[in-house]
N, C-alpha and C positions, 0 to 999 in steps of 0.2 A: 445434501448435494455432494457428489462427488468432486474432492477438491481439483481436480484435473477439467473437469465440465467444468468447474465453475472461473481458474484459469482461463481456460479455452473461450469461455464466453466473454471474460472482460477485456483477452484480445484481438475477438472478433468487433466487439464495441468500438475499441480503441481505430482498430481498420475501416471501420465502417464511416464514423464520425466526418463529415463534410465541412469544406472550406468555404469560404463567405462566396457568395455568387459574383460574378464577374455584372461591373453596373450596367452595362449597355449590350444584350445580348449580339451575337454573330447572326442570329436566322430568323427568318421572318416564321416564327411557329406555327400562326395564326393561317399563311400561309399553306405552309406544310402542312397542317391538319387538312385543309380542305383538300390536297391532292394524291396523300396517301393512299396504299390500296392494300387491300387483305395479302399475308405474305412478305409485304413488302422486308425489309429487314433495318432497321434503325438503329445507329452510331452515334455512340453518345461519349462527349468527353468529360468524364467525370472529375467529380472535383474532393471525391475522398481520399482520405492517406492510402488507401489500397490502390486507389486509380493512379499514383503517383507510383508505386510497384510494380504495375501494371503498363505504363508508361516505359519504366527502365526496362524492362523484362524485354517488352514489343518492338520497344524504338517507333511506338508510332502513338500518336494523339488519342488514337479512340481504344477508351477502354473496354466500354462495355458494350452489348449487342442483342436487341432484343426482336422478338415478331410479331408486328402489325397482325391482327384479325379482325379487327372492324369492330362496329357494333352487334348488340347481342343478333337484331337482326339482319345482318349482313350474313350469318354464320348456315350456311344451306341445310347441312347436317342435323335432324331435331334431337339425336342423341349428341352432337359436339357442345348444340348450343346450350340444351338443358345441364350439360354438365359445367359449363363456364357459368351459367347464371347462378349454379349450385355454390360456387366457388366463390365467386364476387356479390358480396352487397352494396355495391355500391351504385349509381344511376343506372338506370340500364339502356340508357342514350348515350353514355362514354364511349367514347373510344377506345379500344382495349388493346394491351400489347403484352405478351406472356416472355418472362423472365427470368431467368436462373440470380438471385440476388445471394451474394453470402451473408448469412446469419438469417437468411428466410427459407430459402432453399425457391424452387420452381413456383413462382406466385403467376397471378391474373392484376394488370396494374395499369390505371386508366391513363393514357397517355399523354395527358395535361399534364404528370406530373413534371415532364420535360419540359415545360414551358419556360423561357431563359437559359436554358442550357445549350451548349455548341453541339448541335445535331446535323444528321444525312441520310436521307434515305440511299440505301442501296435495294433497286427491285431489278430481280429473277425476270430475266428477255426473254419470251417467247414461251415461259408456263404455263401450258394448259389449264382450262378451268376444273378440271376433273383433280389434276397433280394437285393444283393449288388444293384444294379442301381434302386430301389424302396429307397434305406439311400439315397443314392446320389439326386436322385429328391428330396427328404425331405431335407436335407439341402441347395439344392438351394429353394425352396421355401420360404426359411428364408431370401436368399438377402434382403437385404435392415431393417432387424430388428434392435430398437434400441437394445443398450445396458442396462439392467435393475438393474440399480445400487442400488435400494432398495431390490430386491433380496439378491443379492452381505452383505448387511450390515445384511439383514434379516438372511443369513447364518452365517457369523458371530456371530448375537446374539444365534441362536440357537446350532450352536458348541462350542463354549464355555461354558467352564466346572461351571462357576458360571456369576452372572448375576442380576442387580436388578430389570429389565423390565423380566419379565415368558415368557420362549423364543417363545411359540405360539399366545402368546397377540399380536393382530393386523400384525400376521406375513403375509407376501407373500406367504410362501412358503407352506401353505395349503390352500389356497383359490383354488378352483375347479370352477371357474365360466365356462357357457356354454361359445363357442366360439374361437377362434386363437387368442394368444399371443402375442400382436406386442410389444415383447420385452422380451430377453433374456440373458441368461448367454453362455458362451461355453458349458459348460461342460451339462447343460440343454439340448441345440441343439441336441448338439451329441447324448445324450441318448435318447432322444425324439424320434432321426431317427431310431437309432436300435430299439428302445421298440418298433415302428410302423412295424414291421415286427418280432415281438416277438422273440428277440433276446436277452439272458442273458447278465446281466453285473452282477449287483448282485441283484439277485432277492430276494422276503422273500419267505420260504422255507417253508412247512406245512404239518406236516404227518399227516394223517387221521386214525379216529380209527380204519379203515380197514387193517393200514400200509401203503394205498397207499401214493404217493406225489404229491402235488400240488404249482404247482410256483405260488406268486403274482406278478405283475410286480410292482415295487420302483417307491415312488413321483419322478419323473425325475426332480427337482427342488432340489434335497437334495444328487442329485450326485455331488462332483469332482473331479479335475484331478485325481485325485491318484487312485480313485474309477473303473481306467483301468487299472492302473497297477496292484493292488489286485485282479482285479475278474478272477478266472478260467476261466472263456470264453475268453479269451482274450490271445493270444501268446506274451510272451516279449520279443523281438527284440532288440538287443545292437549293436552297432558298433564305440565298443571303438578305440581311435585313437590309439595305441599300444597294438592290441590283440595280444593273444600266438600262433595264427595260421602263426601271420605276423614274430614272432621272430624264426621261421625255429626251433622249439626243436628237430626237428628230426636227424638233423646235430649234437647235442649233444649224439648222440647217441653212442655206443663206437664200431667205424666200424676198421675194418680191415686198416691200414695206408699201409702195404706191394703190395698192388695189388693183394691179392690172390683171385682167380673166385673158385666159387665150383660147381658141379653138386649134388652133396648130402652132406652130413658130413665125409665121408668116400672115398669122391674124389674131391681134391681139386690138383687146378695147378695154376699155375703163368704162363699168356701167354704174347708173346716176338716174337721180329721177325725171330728166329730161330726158332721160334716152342713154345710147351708146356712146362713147367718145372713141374712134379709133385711135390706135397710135402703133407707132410701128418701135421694138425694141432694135437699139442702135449695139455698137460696142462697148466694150472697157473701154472708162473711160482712161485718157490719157494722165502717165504719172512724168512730172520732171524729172532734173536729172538727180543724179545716186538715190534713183529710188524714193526723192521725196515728192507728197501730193504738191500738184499746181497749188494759186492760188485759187478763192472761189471764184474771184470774179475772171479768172482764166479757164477753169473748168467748167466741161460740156457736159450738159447732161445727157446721159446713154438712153436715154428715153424721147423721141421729137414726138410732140402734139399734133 
């Protein structure tokens, strides 16, 4: 083996190797599986030394970014789908999400793997069903790309706020050569698919002297993660593991303890197995002075039988 490859590979190891799982996840996953959709785009904050790289470089939590396609039969297409089942052996009732991993390069990976991990969907507002399965073919077309780790370093120099190499000296990340790219980032991939069916993430913006506006579409090399979670085209989907829809506030509400039914405000009864009881709801009751409650046996009750 070439000593250089084989370098290269024990730093790729070393990058890749993951930190002990945080004990009580952030997201209800279980959740988020069931409301996921084909497309959608998933942000994950990972927990490898590279994701802690990835971290400083972005200034932002989510490292990595991957795309939702459903299950095998969710996939419309019988050439997309026959080539993803080509690809994965694994159930073919998983749930699939296609990703640019380093030291794998563009894999087919069942989305349970995320299960405990700090994730969010970010889903594309208002993509057509037709666009949808045109991303989706564009990202499977990518199976098999490697991972483009001088990108990856090339972003870095060019984010970064200071610097002694001029961040576009000999960079990747503007070279335009003719041709397909066998070799990518995630966050590249993804945007690559939506730009192919002229889909906003964050475009550059240009008013014309006329007032009109004009989108450019962004070097898709100069996108990441976070770069979904910030752009207006984009819905952000949470599914924290203790949301307030789960904690019942509505039960906090200050309901009636007496069992009283009412048909207006003005007819209310207490029903019983003898019949109805009228009663008519009275005021607050009365509090003493600075605010303290009477005693009991001074207090009226706001309810007359």
């Amino acid at each position: 083996m070439n000593p250089f490859s084989w370098l290269g590979r024990k730093v790729v190891d070393w990058l890749v190797r993951e930190g002990e799982p945080s004990g009580v996840p952030q997201c209800d996953f279980e959740r988020l599986s069931f409301e996921i959709r084909p497309c959608d785009v998933l942000l994950v904050e990972g927990r490898a030394r590279v994701s802690e790289v990835i971290k400083t470089i972005t200034q932002s939590q989510w490292t990595h970014s991957a795309l939702y396609i459903g299950r095998l039969h969710d996939i419309e297409d019988e050439n997309v789908r026959e080539h993803v089942n080509w690809l994965y052996d694994g159930d073919p009732s998983d749930q699939l999400i296609i990703e640019p991993l380093l030291g794998e390069g563009t894999v087919v990976s069942p989305l349970k793997k995320y299960a405990g991990e700090h994730v969010r969907i970010c889903r594309p507002a208002g993509l057509s069903r037709a666009d949808a399965g045109r991303v989706l073919a564009f990202a499977v077309k990518h199976l098999g790309r490697e991972y483009d780790v001088r990108q990856l370093l090339d972003l870095a120099r060019f984010l970064f706020p200071y610097g002694i190499i001029p961040r576009r000296w000999r960079s990747s990340l503007f070279e335009h050569n003719v041709g397909v790219p066998t070799r990518t980032v995630c966050s590249t991939m993804i945007a690559a698919a939506f730009s192919s069916v002229h889909f906003p993430i964050l475009p550059v913006i240009h008013r014309e002297e006329n007032g009109a506006i004009k989108l450019y579409k962004r070097n898709t090399r100069l996108y990441v993660p976070r770069d979904f979670d910030t752009s207006p085209y984009f819905e952000i989907i949470k599914y924290p593991l203790l949301g307030l829809n789960d904690l019942a506030v509505y039960r906090q509400l200050p309901w009636d303890t007496d069992g009283v039914v009412c048909n207006d405000e003005n007819e209310c009864f207490i029903p019983g197995e003898d019949g109805m009881i009228p009663v008519q709801v009275g005021e607050t009751p009365a509090v003493g002075k600075d605010d303290e409650p009477l005693p009991d046996a001074a207090k009226q009750s706001s309810i007359t039988r």
